[in-house]
C-alpha positions in Angstrom: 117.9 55.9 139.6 119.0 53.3 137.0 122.8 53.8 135.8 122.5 55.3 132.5 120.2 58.5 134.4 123.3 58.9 137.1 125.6 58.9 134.4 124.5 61.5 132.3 123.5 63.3 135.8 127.1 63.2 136.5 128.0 64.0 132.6 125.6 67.3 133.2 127.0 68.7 136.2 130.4 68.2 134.9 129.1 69.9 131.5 127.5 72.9 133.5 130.7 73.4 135.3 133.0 73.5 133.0 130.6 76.3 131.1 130.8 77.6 134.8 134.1 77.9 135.0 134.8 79.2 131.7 132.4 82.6 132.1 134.6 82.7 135.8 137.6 82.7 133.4 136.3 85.2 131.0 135.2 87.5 133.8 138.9 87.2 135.2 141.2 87.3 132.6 138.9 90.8 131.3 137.7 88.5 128.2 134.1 89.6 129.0 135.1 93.1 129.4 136.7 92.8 126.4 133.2 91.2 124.2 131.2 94.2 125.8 133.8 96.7 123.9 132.9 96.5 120.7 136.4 98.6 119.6 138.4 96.0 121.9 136.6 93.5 120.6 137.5 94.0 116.9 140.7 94.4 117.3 141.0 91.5 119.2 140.2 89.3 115.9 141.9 91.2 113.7 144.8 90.7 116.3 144.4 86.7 115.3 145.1 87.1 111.5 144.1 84.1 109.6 142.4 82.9 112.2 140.2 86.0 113.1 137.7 83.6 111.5 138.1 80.7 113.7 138.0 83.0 116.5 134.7 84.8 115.6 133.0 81.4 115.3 135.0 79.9 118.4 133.2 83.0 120.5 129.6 82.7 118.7 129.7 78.9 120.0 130.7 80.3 123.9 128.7 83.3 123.9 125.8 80.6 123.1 126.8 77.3 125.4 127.3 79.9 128.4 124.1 81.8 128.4 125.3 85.4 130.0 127.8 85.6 127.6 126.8 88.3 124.4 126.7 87.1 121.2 125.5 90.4 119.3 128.1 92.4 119.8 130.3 89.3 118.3 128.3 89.9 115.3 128.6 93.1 114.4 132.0 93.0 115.2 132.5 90.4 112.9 130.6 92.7 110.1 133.0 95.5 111.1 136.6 93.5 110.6 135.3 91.3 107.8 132.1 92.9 106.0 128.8 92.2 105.0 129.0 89.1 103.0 131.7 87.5 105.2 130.7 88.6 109.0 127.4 86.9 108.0 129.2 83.3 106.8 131.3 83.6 110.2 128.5 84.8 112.3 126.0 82.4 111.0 128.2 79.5 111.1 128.9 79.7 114.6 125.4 80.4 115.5 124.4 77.2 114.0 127.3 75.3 115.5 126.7 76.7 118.9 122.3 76.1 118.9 122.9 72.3 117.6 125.7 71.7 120.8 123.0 73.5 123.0 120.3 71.1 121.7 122.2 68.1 121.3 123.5 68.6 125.1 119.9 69.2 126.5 118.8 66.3 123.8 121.1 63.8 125.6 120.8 64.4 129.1 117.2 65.7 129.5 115.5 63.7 126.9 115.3 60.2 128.5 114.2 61.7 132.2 111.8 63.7 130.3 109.9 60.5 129.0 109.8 59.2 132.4 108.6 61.7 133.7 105.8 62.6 131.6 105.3 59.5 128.8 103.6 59.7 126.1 102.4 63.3 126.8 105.3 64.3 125.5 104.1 63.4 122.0 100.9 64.6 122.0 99.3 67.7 121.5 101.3 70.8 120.1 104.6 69.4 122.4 104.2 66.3 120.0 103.6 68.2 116.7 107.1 68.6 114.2 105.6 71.5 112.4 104.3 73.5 115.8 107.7 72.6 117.2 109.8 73.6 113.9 107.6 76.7 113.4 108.0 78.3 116.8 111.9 77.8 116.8 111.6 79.7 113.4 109.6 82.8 115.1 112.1 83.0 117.8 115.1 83.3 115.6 113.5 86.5 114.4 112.6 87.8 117.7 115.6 89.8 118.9 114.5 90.0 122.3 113.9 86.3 122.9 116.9 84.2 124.3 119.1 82.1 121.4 120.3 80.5 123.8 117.6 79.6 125.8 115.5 78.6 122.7 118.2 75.9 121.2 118.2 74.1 125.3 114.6 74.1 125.4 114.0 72.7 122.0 116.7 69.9 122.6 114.3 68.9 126.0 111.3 68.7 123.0 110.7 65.7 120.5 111.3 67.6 117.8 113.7 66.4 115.2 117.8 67.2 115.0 117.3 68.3 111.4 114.5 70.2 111.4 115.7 72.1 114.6 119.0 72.7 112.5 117.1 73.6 109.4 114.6 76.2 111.1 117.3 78.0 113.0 119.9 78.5 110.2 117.0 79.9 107.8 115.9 82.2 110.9 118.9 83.3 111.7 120.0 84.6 108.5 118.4 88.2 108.9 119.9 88.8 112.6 123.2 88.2 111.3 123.2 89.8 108.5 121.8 92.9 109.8 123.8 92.8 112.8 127.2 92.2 110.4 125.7 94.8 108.3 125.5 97.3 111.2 129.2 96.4 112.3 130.0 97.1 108.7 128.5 100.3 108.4 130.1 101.4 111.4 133.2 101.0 110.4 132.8 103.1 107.3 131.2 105.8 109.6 128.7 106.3 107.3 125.7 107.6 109.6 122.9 107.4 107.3 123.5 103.7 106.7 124.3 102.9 110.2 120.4 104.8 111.2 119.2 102.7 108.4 120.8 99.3 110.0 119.2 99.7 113.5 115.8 100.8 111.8 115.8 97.4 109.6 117.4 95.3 112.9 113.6 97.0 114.6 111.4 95.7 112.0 112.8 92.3 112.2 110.4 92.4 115.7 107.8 92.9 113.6 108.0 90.1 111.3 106.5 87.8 113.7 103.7 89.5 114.8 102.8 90.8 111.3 102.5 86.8 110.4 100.2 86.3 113.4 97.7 89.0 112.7 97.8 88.0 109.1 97.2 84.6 110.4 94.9 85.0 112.7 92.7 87.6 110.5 92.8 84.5 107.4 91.2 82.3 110.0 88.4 84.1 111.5 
């Protein structure tokens, strides 16, 4: 093992236990408690003021670095203390922040024993293709059900690019967001119609993916 390997192996296992430590810290101090209560939770930022903000971004870029950690209820708490248009800016913002740290991390200390590993396979086939690579990031962000988190480590341990990573995440995160600050929102008007119409539109977004594969596959035969 050549020295620049053992140093990010020993950068990484610091890395994962400092993300360790802090979900040990957040189960402790009741923090995580405290993000799965979506009434503690809001007035938790609104208990920061001016920097209620700071703090919704701050906890979109933990809830993503330390996998167990929710970030959807972050969101539509977000929507509920600031609105529509400005839950969204916060909640997207730190989403974005949060996926590029989680690829750049698994970018700079899986990427080089990657290529040893495997060569110039990873380059070739769909692993080696930008679009494939750019376009399935994409379909995940609109997948509810499939891991943020998960997605932005795995694409980092790909060769596709930093800035089409960032690009395909912050245009397919935008409808999660906004319907998840939307739904925050909505519940803190009590308005029950709107809210039933939030979680219906938050379904469909599942759809979107497998709509564009039917239509797909359907063009091609």
């Amino acid at each position: 093992m050549n020295g620049s390997i053992r140093s990010k192996l020993i950068f990484g296992i610091a890395v994962a236990s400092v993300l360790a430590a802090a979900y040990w810290l957040a189960h402790e101090t009741g923090i995580l408690s405290v993000m799965l209560d979506g009434a503690a939770l809001r007035m938790m930022i609104v208990s920061f003021g001016w920097w209620g903000p700071f703090a919704v971004v701050g906890l979109m870029v933990v809830a993503i670095l330390i996998s167990p950690l929710p970030s959807a209820p972050i969101a539509v708490a977000a929507g509920a203390v600031y609105g529509h248009l400005w839950g969204t800016v916060y909640v997207l913002f730190g989403a974005e922040i949060g996926a590029l740290a989680a690829f750049f991390l698994a970018r700079f200390l899986g990427s080089e024993i990657l290529s040893k590993w495997f060569g110039e396979r990873l380059s070739t086939g769909w692993l080696g293709s930008q679009n494939t690579l750019m376009s399935l990031v994409f379909v995940s962000r609109l997948i509810p059900f499939v891991s943020f988190d998960l997605v932005s480590y795995a694409a980092g341990l790909t060769v596709l690019s930093f800035w089409r990573f960032a690009i395909a995440t912050a245009v397919g995160i935008v409808p999660a967001s906004f319907l998840l600050a939307h739904f925050g929102g909505e519940m803190a008007t009590g308005d029950a119609e709107s809210i039933m119409l939030s979680v219906i539109a938050l379904g469909a977004i599942t759809l979107i993916p497998l709509l564009v594969k039917f239509a797909r596959d359907r063009f091609q035969s």
